[in-house]
C-alpha positions in Angstrom: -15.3 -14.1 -13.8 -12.2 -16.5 -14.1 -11.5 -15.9 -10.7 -14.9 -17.8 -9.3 -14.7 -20.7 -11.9 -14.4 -24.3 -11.2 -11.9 -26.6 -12.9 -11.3 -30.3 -11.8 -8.8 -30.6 -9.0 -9.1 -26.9 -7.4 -7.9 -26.6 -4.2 -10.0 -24.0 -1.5 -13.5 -23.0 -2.4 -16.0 -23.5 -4.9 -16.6 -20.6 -6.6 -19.8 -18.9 -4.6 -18.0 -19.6 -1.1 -15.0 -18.1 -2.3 -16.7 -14.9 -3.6 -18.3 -14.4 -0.5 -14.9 -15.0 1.8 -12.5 -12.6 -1.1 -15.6 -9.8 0.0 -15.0 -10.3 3.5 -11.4 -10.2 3.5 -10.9 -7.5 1.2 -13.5 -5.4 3.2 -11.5 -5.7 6.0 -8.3 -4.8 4.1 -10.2 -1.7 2.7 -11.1 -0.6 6.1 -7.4 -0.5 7.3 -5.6 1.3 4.6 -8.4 3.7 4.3 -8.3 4.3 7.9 -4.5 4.7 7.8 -4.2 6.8 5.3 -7.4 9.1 6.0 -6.2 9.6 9.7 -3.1 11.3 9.0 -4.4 13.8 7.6 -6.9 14.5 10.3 -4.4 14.5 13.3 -4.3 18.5 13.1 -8.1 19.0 13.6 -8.3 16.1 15.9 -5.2 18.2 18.1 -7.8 21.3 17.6 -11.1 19.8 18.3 -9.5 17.8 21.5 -7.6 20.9 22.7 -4.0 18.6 22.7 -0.9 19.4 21.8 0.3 18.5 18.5 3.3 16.3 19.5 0.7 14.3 21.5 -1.7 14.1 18.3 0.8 11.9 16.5 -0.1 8.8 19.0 -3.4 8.6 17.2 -1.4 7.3 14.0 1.4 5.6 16.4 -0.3 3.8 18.6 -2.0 2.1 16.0 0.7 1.3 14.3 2.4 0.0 17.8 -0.2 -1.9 18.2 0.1 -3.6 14.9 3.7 -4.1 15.0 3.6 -6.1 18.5 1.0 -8.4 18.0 1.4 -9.8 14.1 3.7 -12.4 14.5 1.3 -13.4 17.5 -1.8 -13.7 15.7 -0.1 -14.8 12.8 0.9 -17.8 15.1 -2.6 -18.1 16.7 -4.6 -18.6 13.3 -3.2 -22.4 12.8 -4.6 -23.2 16.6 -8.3 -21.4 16.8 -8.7 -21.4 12.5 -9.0 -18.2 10.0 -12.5 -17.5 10.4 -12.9 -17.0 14.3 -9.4 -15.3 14.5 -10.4 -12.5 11.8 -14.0 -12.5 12.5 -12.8 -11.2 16.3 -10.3 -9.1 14.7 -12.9 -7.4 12.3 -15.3 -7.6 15.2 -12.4 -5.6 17.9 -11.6 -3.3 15.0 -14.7 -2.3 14.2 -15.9 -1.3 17.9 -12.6 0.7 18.4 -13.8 2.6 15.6 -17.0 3.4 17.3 -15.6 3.9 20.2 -13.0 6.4 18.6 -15.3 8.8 17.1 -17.4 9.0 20.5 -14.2 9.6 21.9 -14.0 12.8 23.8 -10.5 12.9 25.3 -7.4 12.3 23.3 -6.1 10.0 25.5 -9.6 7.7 25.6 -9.1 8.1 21.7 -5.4 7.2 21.3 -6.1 4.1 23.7 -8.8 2.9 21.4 -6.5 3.5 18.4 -4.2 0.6 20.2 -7.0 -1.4 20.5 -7.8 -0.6 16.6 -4.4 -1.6 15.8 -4.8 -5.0 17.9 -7.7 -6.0 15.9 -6.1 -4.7 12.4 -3.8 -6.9 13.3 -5.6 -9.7 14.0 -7.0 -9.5 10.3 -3.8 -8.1 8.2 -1.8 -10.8 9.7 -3.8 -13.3 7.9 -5.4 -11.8 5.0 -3.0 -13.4 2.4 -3.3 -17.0 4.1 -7.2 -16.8 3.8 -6.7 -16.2 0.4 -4.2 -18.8 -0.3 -6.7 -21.5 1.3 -9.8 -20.3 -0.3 -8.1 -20.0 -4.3 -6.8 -22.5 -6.0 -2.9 -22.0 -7.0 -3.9 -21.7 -10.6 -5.7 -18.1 -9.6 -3.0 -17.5 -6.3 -1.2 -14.9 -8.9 -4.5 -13.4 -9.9 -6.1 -12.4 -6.8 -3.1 -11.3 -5.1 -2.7 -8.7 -7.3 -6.3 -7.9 -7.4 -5.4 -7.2 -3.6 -2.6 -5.1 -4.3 -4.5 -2.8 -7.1 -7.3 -2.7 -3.9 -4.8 -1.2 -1.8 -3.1 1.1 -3.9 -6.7 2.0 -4.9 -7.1 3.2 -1.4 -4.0 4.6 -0.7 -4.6 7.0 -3.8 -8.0 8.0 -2.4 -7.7 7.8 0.9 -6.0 11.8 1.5 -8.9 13.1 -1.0 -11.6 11.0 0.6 -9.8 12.2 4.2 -10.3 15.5 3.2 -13.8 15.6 1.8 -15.0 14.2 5.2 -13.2 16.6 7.5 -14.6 19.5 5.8 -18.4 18.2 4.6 -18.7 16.2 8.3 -15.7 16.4 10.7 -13.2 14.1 11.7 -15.4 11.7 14.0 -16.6 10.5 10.7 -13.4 8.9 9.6 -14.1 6.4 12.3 -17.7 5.9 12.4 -17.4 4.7 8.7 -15.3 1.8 9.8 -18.8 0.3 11.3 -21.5 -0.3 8.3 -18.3 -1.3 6.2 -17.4 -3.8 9.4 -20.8 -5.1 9.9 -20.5 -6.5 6.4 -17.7 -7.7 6.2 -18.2 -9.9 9.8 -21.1 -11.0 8.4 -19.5 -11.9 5.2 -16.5 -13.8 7.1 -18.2 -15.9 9.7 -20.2 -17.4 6.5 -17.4 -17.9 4.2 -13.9 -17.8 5.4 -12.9 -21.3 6.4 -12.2 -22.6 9.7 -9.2 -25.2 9.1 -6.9 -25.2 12.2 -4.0 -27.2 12.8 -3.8 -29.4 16.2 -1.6 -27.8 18.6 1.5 -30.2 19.2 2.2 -28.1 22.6 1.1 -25.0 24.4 1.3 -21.7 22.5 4.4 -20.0 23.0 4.3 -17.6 25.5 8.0 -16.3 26.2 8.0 -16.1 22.5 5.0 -13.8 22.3 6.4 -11.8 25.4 9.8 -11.0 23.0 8.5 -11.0 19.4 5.9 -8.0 21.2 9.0 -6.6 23.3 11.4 -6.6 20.4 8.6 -5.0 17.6 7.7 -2.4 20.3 10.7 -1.0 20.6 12.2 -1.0 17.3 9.3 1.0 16.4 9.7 3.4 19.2 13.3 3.5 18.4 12.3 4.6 14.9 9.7 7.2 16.3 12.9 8.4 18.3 15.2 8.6 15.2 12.3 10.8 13.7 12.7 14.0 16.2 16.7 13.5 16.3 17.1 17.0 15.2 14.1 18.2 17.1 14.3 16.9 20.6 17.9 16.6 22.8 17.0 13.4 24.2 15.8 12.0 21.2 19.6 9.8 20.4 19.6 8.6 23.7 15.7 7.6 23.6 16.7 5.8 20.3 20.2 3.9 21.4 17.9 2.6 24.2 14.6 1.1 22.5 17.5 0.2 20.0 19.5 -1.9 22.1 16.2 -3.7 23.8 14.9 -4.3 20.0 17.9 -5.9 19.6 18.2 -8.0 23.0 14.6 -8.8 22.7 15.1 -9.7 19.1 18.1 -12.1 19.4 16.3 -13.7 22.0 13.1 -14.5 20.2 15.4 -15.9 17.6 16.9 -18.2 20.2 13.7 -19.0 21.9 12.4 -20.0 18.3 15.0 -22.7 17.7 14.4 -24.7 20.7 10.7 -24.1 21.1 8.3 -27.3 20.8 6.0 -24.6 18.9 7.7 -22.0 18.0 5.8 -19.2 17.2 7.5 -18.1 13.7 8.8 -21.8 12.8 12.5 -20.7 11.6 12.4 -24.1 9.7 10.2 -22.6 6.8 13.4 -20.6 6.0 14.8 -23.7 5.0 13.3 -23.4 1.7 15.1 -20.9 -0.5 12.4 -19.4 -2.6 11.0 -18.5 0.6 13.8 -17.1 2.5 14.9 -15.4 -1.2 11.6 -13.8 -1.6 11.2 -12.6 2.0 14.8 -10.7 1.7 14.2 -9.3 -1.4 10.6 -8.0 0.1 12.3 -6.9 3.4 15.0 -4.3 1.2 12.4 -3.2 -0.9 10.1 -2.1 1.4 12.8 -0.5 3.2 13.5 1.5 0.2 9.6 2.2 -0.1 10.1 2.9 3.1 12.5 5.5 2.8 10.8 7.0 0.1 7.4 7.5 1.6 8.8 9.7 4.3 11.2 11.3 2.3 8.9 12.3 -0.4 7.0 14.7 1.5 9.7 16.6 3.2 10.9 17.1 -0.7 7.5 18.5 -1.5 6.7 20.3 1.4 9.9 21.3 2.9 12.1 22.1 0.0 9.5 23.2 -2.9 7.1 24.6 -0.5 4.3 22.9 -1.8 0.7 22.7 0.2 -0.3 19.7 1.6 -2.9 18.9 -1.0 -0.1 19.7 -3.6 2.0 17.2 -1.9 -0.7 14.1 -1.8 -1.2 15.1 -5.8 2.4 14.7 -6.8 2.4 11.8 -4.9 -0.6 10.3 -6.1 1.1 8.6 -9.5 2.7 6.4 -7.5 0.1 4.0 -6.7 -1.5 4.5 -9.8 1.5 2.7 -11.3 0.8 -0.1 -9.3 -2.9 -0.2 -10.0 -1.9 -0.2 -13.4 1.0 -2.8 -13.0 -0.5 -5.1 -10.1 -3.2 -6.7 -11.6 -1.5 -8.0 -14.7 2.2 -9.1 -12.7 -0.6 -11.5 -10.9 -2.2 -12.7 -13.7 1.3 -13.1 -15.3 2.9 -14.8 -12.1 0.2 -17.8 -12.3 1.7 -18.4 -15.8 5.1 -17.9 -15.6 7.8 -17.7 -13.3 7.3 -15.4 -10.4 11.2 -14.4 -9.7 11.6 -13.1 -13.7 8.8 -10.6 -13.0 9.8 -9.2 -9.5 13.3 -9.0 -10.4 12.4 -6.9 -13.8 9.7 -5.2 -11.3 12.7 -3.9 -8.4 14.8 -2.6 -12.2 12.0 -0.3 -13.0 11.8 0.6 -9.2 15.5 1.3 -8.8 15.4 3.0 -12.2 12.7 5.4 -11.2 13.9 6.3 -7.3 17.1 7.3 -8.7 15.7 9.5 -11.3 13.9 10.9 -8.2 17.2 11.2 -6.5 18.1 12.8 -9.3 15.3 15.8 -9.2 16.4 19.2 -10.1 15.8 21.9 -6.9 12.8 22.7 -8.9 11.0 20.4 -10.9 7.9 20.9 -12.8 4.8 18.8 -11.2 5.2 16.2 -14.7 8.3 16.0 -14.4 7.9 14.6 -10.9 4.7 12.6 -11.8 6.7 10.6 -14.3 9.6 9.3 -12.0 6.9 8.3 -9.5 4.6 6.6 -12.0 7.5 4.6 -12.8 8.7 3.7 -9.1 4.6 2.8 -9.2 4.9 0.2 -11.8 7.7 -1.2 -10.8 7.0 -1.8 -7.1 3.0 -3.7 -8.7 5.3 -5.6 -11.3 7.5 -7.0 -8.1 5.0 -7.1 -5.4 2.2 -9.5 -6.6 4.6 -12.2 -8.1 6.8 -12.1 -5.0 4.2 -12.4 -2.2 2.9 -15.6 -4.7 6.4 -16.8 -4.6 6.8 -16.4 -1.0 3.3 -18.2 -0.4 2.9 -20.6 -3.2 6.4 -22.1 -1.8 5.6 -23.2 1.3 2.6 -25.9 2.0 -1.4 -25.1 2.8 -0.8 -26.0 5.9 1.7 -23.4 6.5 0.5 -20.5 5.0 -0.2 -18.4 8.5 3.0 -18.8 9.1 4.1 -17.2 5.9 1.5 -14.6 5.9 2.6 -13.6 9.1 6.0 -13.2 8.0 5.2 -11.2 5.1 3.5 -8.7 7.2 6.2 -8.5 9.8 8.6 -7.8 7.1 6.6 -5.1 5.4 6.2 -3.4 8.8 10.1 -3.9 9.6 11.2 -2.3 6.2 8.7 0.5 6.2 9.5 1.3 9.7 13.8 0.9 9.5 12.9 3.3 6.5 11.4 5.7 8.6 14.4 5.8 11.3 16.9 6.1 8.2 15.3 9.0 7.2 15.0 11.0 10.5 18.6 9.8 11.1 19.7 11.5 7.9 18.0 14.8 7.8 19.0 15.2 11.9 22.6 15.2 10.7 22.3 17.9 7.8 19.8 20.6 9.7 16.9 21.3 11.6 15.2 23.6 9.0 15.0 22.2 5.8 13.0 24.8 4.2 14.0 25.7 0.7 17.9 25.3 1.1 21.0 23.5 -0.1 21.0 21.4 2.9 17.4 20.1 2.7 17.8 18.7 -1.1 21.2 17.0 -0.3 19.5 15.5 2.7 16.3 14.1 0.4 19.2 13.0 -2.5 21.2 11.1 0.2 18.1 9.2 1.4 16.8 8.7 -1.7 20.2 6.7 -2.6 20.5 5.0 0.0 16.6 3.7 -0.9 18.2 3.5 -4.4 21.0 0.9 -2.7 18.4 -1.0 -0.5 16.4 -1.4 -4.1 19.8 -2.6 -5.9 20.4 -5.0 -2.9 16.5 -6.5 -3.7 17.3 -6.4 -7.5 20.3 -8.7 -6.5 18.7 -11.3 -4.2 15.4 -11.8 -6.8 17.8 -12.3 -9.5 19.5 -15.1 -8.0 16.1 -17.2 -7.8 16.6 -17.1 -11.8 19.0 -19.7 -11.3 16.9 -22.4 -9.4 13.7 -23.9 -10.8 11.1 -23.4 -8.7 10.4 -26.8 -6.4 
């Protein structure tokens, strides 16, 4: 396989090694999007078998991803001081004994606190996962296995509700934890032999008060979003939001601040400097924002307005990241040959095309008529996302690429997550009960344009790295 071959002058791994570490990592990536999206669909008969309330429920999912959000640019920062292979084999190591512990759990609140503690260790390998690959592959194959990651992932998310489902009704929800640990025990096993231990020396002490508000400012812009969520559902809910709001913001102008002056900064704001960077990590930041959107969106069309079950729903969804297994592959294959910013900026056309053909859904629609708008959204999202995330990390040196990983994640979880809030703003404004009526399809159309917009904004940005040959 091309992808394990040796040439003269490679960069990372020989071939074996680097077989062995891609296993690891992708093992690890496999066990958090499975977990993710398998979980979700569990929370009702984890509420049941617990005796909890629902509402409370949902901080099996949010906790995790709270966790997640607060501690990426930290780990992301800690990988160039303690090296790849002992930051992600703790990570897998933490993740994969919160799992345990999760489906022993016998209290929801012993169960969402291990979730945190999931999420910490998720984070711990997420945050990095792209920079392992960048040092173990050679730049000839950086296109190539990046989409190979992304088919993996969408390859998950597909089967992931099915797979949920099979396992809640053949075993019971403990189940969907206590897979985490034969899959983690491989892959630790896997990474302490083959990822690479390269670290950086430390010029100064790791940046603490930076942690503190990169943690602080994360936190509550999720929670803010959580908030925006039950706007039309909970009184308190605006003021809840204005407040996590307003210390996102504080905390986040202050990091910003804290990283110009820093002697190590924890995300160096220099590697902005370089415009296919920066470029790239816009354009990814109003995409997934849009995807974002979209996500949420999505099901309260199906389920809210056409009344569909929730198996129904995770079907009509389910072209979506079929499109990108189908695109994914070959944009990274393509990106290592030509140049990266033609591809993502044809890839957000096809993506803007097909979420405003889903903004443009009828108040019924047939289920092919709704499979082909997604499909498309699907291939257009694989077509931008592996070139881009090459662009953003081919453009920056070796030596850096934690730093860019890091950033890629945070801007993922940022876009997804501002997304979210959008959404929950919009369809508090319009009405609480959405079911089958006038309001609830103007509310999905008006945040399906503004993910439409967000797209158009990301469209704009790629294009203008046509004009700049790449460095």
């Amino acid at each position: 396989m091309e992808l394990f071959s040796d040439m003269p002058g490679d960069e990372g791994l020989p071939g074996p090694e680097r077989r062995l570490a891609m296993i690891a990592v992708m093992t690890a990536t496999t066990m958090a999007v499975l977990d993710g999206s398998m979980i979700n669909v569990a929370l009702p008969q984890i509420a049941r078998a617990l005796e909890a309330p629902a509402g409370a429920a949902l901080w099996v999912a949010n906790g995790y991803l709270l966790a997640v959000a607060m501690t990426l640019a930290i780990f992301a920062a800690l990988a160039a001081r303690i090296g790849f292979r002992r930051l992600f084999a703790a990570g897998l190591a933490v993740f994969t004994l919160a799992s345990l512990g999760c489906a022993l759990a016998p209290s929801l609140e012993l169960l969402t606190a291990l979730r945190v503690l999931q999420g910490v260790g998720g984070a711990a390998c997420l945050s990095i996962a792209p920079a392992i690959h960048r040092t173990i592959f050679p730049n000839r194959l950086l296109g190539r296995i990046l989409g190979l990651n992304a088919l993996l992932i969408a390859a998950n998310t597909a089967i992931g509700p099915t797979l949920g489902g099979a396992i809640l009704s053949w075993l019971g929800w403990p189940w969907l934890f206590a897979i985490n640990v034969p899959l983690g025990a491989i892959g630790l096993a896997l990474g302490l032999r083959a990822v690479p231990d390269k670290r950086q020396a430390a010029r100064a002490g790791f940046d603490g008060a930076g942690a503190v508000l990169s943690a602080a400012a994360m936190g509550a812009f999720i929670l803010a979003a959580d908030a925006c969520a039950h706007l039309g559902t909970e009184p308190r809910a605006g003021r809840t939001a204005a407040m996590y709001g307003a210390i996102a913001f504080l905390a986040g102008w202050a990091f910003v601040r804290r990283q110009r002056r820093a002697a190590a900064p924890l995300v160096p704001l220099d590697i902005f400097a370089t415009p296919r960077f920066s470029l790239a990590a816009l354009a990814s930041l109003a995409s997934f924002f849009g995807q974002g959107i979209t996500f949420v969106a999505l099901p309260f069309l199906f389920q809210a307005v056409y009344a569909d079950s929730a198996l129904r729903s995770a079907l009509l969804f389910t072209p979506w990241p079929i499109g990108i297994m189908l695109a994914a592959p070959h944009a990274g294959r393509l990106a290592d040959r030509y140049p990266p910013a033609i591809l993502s900026t044809t890839g957000l056309a096809l993506l803007a095309a097909g979420l405003a053909c889903l903004a443009l859904l009828p108040a019924q629609a047939q289920a092919w008529d709704i499979a082909w708008r997604n499909l498309l959204c699907g291939v257009g999202f694989g077509l931008f996302q592996s070139p881009n995330n090459r662009e953003m990390l081919g453009s920056v040196a070796r030596e850096r690429s934690g730093s860019a990983s890091g950033i890629l994640s945070i801007v993922r979880t940022f876009g997804q997550c501002f997304g979210t809030a959008v959404v929950g703003i919009v369809l508090s404004i319009f009405d609480r009960d959405l079911a089958g009526g006038a309001a609830g399809m103007q509310a999905i159309r008006l945040c399906l344009a503004i993910a439409v917009a967000a797209t158009v904004i990301a469209l704009c940005v790629s294009a203008s790295r046509l004009r700049r040959a790449p460095a």
